[in-house]
Structure formats: C-alpha cells, structure tokens
PyMOL Python script that loads the backbone (N, CA, C, O; Angstrom):
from pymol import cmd

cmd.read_pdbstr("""\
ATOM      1  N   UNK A   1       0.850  -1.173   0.000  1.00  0.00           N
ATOM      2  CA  UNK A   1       0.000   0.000   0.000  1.00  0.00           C
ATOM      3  C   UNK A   1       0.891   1.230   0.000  1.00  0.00           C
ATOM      4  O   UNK A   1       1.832   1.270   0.793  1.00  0.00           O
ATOM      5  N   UNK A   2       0.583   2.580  -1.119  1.00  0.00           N
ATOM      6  CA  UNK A   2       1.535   3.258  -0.904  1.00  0.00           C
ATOM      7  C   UNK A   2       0.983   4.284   0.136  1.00  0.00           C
ATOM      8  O   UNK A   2      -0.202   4.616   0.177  1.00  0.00           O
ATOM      9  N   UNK A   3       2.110   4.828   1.105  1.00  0.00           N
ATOM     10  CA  UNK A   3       1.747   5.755   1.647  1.00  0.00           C
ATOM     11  C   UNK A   3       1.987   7.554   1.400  1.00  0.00           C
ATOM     12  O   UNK A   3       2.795   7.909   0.542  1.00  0.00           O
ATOM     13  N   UNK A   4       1.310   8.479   2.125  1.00  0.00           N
ATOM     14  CA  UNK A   4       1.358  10.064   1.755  1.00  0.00           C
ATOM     15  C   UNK A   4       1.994  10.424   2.920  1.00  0.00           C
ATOM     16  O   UNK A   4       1.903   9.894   4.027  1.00  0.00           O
ATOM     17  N   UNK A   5       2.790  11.580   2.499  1.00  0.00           N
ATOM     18  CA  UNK A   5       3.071  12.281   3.627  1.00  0.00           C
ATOM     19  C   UNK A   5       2.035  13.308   3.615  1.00  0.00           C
ATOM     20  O   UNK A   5       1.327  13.624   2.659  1.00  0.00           O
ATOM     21  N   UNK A   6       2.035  13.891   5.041  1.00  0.00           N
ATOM     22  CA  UNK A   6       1.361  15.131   4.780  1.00  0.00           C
ATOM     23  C   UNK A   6       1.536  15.513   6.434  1.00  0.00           C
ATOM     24  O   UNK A   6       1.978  14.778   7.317  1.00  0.00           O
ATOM     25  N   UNK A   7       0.944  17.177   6.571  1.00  0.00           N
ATOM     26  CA  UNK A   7       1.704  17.857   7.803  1.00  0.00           C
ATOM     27  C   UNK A   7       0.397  17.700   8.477  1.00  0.00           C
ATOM     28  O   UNK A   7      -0.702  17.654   7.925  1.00  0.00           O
ATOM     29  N   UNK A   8       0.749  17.597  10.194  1.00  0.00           N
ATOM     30  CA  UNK A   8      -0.743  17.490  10.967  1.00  0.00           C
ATOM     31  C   UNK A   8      -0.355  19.012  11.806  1.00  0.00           C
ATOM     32  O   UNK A   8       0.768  19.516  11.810  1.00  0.00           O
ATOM     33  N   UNK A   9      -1.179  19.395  12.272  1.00  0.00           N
ATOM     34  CA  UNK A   9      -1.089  20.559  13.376  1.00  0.00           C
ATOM     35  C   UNK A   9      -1.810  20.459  14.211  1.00  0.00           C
ATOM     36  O   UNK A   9      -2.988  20.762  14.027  1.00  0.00           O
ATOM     37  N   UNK A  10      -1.398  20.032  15.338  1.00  0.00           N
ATOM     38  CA  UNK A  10      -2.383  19.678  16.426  1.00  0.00           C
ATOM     39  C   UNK A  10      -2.342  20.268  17.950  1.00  0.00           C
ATOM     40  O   UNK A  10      -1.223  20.598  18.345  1.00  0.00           O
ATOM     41  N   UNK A  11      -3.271  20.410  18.713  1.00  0.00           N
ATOM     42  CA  UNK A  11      -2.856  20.954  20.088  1.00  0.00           C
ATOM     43  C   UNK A  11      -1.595  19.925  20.751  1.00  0.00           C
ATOM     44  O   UNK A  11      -1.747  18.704  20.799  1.00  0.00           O
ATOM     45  N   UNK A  12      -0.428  20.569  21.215  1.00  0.00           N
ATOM     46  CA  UNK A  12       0.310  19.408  22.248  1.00  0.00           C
ATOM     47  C   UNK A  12      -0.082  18.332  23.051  1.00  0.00           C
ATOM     48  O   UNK A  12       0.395  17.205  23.184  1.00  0.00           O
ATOM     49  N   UNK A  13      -1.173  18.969  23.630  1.00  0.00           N
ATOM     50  CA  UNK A  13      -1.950  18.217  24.463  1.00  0.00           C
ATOM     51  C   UNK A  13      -2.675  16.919  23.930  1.00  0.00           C
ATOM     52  O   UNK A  13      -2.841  15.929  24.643  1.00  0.00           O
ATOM     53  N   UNK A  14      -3.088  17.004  22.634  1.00  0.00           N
ATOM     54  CA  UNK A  14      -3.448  15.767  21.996  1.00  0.00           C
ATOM     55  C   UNK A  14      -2.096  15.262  21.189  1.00  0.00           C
ATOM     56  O   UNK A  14      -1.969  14.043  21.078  1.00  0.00           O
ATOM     57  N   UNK A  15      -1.462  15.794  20.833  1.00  0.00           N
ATOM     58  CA  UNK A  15      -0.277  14.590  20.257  1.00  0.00           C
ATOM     59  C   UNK A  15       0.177  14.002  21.786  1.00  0.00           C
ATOM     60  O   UNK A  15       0.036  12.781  21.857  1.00  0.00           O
ATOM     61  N   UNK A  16       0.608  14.533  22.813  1.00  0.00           N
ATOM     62  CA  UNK A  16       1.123  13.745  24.240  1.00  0.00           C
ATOM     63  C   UNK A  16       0.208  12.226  24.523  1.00  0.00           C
ATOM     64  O   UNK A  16       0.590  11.063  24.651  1.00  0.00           O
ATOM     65  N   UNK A  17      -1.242  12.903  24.548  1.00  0.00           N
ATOM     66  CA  UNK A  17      -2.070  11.797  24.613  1.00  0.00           C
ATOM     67  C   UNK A  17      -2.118  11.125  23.777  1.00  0.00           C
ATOM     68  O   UNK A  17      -2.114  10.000  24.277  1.00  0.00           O
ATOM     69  N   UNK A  18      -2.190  11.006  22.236  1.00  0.00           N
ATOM     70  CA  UNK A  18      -2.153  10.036  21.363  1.00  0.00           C
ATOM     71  C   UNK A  18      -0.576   9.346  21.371  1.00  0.00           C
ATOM     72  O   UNK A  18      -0.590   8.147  21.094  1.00  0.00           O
ATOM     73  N   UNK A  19       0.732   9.910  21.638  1.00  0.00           N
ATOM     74  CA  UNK A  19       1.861   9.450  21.999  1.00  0.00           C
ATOM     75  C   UNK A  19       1.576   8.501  23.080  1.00  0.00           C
ATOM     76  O   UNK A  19       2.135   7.404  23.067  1.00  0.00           O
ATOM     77  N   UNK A  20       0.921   8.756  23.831  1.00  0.00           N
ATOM     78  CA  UNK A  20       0.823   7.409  25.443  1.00  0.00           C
ATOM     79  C   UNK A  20       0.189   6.693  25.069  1.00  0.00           C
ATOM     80  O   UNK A  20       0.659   5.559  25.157  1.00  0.00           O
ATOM     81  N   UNK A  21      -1.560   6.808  24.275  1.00  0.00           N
ATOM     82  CA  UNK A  21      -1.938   6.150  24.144  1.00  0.00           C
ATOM     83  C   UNK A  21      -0.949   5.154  22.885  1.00  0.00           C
ATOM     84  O   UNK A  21      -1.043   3.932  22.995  1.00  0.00           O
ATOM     85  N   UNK A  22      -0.275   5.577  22.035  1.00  0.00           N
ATOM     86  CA  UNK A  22       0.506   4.600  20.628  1.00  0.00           C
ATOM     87  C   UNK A  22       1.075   3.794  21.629  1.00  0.00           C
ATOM     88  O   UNK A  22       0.871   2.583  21.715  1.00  0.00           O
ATOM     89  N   UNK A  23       2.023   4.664  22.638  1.00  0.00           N
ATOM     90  CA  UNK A  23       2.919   3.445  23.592  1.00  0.00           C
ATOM     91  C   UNK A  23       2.076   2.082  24.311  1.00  0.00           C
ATOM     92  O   UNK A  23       2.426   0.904  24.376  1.00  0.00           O
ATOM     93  N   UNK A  24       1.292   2.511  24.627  1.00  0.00           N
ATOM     94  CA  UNK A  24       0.408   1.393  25.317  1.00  0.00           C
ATOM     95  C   UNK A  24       0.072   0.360  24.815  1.00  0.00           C
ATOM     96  O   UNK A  24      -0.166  -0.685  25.420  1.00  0.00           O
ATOM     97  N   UNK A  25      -0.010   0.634  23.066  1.00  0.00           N
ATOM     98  CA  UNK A  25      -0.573  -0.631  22.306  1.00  0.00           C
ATOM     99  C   UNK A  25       0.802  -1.212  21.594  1.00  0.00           C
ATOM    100  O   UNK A  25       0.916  -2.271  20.977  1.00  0.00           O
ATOM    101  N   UNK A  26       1.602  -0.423  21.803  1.00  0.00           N
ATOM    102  CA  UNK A  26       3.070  -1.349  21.037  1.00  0.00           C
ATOM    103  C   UNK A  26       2.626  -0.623  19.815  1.00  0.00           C
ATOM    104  O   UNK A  26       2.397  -1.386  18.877  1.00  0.00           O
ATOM    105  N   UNK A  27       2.424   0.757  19.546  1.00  0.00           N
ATOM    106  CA  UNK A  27       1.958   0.974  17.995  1.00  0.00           C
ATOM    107  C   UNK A  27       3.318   2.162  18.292  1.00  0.00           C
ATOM    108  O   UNK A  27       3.954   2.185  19.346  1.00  0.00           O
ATOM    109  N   UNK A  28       3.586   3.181  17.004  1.00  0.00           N
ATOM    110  CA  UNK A  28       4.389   4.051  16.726  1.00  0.00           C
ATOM    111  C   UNK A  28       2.922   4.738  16.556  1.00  0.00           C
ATOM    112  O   UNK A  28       1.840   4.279  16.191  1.00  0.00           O
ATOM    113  N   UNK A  29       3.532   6.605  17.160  1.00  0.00           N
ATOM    114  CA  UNK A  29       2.415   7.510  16.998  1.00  0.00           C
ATOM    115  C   UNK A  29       1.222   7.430  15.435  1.00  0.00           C
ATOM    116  O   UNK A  29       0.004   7.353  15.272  1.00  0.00           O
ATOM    117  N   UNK A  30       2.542   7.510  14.474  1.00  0.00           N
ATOM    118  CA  UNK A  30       1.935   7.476  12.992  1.00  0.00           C
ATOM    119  C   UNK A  30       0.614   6.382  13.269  1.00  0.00           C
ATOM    120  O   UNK A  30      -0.543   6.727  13.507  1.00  0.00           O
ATOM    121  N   UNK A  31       1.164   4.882  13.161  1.00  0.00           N
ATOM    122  CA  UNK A  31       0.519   3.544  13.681  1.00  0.00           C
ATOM    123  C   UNK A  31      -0.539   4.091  14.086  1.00  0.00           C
ATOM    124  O   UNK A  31      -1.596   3.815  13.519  1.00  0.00           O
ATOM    125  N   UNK A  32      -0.516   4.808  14.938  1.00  0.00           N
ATOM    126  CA  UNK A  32      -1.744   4.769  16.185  1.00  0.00           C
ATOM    127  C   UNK A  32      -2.939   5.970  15.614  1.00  0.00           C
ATOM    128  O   UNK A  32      -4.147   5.906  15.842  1.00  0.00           O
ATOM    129  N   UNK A  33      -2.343   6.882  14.948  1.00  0.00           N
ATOM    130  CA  UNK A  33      -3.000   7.955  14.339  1.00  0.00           C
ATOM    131  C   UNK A  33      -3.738   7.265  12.908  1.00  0.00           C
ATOM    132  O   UNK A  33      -4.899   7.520  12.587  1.00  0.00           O
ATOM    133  N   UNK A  34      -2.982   6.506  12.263  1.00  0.00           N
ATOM    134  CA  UNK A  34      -3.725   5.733  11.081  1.00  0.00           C
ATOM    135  C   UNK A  34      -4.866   4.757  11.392  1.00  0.00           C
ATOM    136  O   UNK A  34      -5.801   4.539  10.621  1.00  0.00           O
ATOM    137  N   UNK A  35      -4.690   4.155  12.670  1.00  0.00           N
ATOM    138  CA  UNK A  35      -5.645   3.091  12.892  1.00  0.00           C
ATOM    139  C   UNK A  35      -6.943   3.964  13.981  1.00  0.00           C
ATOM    140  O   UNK A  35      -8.067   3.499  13.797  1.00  0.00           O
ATOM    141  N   UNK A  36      -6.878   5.107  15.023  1.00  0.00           N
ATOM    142  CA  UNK A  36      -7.861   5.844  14.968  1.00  0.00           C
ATOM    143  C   UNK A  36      -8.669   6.683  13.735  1.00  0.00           C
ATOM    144  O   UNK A  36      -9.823   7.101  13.824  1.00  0.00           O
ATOM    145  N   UNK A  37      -7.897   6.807  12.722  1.00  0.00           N
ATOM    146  CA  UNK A  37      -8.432   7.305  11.782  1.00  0.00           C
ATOM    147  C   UNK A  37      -9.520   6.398  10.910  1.00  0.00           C
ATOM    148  O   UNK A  37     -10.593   6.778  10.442  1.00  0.00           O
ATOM    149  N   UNK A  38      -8.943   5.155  10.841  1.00  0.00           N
ATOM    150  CA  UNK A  38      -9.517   3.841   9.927  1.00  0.00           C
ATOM    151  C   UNK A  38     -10.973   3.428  10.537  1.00  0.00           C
ATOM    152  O   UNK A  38     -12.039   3.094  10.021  1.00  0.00           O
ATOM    153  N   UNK A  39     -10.511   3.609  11.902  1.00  0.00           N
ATOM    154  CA  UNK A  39     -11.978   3.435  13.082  1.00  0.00           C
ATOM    155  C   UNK A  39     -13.085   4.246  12.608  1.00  0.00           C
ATOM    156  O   UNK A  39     -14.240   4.030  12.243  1.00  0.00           O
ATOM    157  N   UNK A  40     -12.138   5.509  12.775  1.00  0.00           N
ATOM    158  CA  UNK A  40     -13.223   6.355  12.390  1.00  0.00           C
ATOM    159  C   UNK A  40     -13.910   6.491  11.169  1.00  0.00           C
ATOM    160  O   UNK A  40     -15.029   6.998  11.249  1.00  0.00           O
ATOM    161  N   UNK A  41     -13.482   6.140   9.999  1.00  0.00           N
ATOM    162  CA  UNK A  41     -13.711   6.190   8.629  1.00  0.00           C
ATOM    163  C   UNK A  41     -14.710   4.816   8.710  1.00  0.00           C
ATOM    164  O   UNK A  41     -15.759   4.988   8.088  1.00  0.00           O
ATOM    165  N   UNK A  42     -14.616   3.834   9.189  1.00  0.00           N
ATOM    166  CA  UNK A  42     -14.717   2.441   9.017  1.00  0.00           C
ATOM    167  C   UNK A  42     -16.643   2.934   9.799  1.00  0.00           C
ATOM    168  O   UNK A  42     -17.615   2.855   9.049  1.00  0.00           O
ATOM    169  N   UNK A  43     -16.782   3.306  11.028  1.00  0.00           N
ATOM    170  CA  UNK A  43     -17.597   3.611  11.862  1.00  0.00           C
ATOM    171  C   UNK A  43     -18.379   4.403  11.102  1.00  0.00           C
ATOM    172  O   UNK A  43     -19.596   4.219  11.085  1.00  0.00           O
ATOM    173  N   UNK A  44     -17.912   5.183  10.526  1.00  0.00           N
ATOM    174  CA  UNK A  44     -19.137   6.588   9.282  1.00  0.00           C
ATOM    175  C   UNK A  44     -19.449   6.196   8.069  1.00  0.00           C
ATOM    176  O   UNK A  44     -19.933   6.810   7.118  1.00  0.00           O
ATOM    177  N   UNK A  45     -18.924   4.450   8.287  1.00  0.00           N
ATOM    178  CA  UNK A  45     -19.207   4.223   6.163  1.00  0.00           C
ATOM    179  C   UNK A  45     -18.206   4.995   5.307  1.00  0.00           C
ATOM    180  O   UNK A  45     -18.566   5.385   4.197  1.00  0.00           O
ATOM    181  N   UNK A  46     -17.290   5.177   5.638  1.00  0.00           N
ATOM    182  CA  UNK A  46     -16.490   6.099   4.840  1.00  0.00           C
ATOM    183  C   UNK A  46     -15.027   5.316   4.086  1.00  0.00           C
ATOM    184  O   UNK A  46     -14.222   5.674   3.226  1.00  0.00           O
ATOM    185  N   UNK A  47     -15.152   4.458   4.672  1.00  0.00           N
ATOM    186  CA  UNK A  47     -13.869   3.521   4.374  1.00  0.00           C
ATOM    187  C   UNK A  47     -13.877   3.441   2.922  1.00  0.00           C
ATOM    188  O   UNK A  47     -14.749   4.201   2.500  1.00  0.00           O
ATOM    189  N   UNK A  48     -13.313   2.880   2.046  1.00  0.00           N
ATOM    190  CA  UNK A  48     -13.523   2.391   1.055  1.00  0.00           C
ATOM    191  C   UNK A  48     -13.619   0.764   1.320  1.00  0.00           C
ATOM    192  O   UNK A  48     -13.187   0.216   2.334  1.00  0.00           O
ATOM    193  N   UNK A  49     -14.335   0.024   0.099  1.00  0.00           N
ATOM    194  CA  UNK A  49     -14.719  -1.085   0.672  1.00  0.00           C
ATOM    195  C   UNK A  49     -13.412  -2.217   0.410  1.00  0.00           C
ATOM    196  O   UNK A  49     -13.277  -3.340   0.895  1.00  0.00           O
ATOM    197  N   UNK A  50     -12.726  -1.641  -0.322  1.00  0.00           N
ATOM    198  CA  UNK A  50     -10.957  -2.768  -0.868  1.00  0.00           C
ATOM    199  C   UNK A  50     -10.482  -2.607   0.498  1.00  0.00           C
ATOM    200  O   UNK A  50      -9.884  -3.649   0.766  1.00  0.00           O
ATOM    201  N   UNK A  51     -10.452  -1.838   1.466  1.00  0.00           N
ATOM    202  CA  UNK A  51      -9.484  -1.218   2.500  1.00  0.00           C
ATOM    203  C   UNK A  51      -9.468  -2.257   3.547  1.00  0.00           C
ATOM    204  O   UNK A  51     -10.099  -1.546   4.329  1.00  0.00           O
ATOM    205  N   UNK A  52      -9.338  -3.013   4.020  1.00  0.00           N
ATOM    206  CA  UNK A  52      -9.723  -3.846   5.267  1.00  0.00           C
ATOM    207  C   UNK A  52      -9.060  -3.339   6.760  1.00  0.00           C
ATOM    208  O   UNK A  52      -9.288  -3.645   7.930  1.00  0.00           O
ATOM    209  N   UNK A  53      -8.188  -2.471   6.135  1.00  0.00           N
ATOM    210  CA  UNK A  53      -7.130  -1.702   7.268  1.00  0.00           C
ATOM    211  C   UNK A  53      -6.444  -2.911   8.125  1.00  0.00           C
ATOM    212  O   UNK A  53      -6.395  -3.054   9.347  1.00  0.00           O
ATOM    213  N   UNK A  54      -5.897  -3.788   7.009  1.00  0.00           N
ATOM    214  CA  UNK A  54      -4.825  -5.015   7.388  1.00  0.00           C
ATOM    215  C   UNK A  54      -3.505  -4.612   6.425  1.00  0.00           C
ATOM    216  O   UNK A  54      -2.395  -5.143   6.462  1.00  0.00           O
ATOM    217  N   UNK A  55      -3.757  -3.991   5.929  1.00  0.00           N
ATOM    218  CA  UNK A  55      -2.000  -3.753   5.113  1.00  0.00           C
ATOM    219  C   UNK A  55      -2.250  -4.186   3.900  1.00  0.00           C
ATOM    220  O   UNK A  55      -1.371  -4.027   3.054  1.00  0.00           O
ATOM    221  N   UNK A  56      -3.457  -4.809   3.546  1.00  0.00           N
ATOM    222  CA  UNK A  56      -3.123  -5.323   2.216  1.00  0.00           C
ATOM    223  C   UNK A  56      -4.295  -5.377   1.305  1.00  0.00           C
ATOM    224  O   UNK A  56      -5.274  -5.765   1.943  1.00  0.00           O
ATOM    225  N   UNK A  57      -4.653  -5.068  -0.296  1.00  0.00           N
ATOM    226  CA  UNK A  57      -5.141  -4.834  -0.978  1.00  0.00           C
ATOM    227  C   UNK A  57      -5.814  -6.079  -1.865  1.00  0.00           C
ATOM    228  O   UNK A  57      -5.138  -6.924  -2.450  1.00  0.00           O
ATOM    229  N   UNK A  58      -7.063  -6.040  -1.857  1.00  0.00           N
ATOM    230  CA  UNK A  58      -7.236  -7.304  -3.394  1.00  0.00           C
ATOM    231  C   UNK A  58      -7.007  -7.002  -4.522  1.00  0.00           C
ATOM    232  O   UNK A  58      -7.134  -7.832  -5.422  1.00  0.00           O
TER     233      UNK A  58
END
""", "prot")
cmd.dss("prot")
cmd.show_as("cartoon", "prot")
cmd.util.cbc("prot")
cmd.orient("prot")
C-alpha cells in the first residue's frame, strides 16, 4: 500500500495523549493515528470497501 506524507497541526496536548496512548498498544504515533483514523472512517461508512485496514489490498 503506498503511503502520503502530509503535515498534521495539532494541540500538544493531543499529540502527548495520542503518543501514550501509541505506547500502550506497542503501535508508533503514525501507527496509532492511522488506525484511529480507519476506526473512524470504518464507523461513518467512509472507508472504502478494498481497504480492510490489514495492510493489504485485493
């Protein structure tokens, strides 16, 4: 899957907390920010339906 860069700007206070929370699950911040995101996309119907948010594509 290819990935994007792109810039986030966020209060400190939520990158600290999403930093503790990544540590907790054994994820890296990025990790942890992609898979709350997938939740969230996945939860609103928004996902696309190829996406399974396992790493890998049909």
């Amino acid at each position: 899957m290819a990935r994007e860069l792109f810039l986030l700007r966020t209060d400190p206070k939520i990158l600290a907390a999403l930093r503790r929370w990544a540590e907790d699950e054994l994820r890296s911040t990025n990790g942890q920010l992609d898979f709350v995101l997938r939740a969230a996309l996945r939860n609103a119907g928004r996902l696309p339906k190829q996406d399974k948010g396992d790493g890998k594509s049909d």
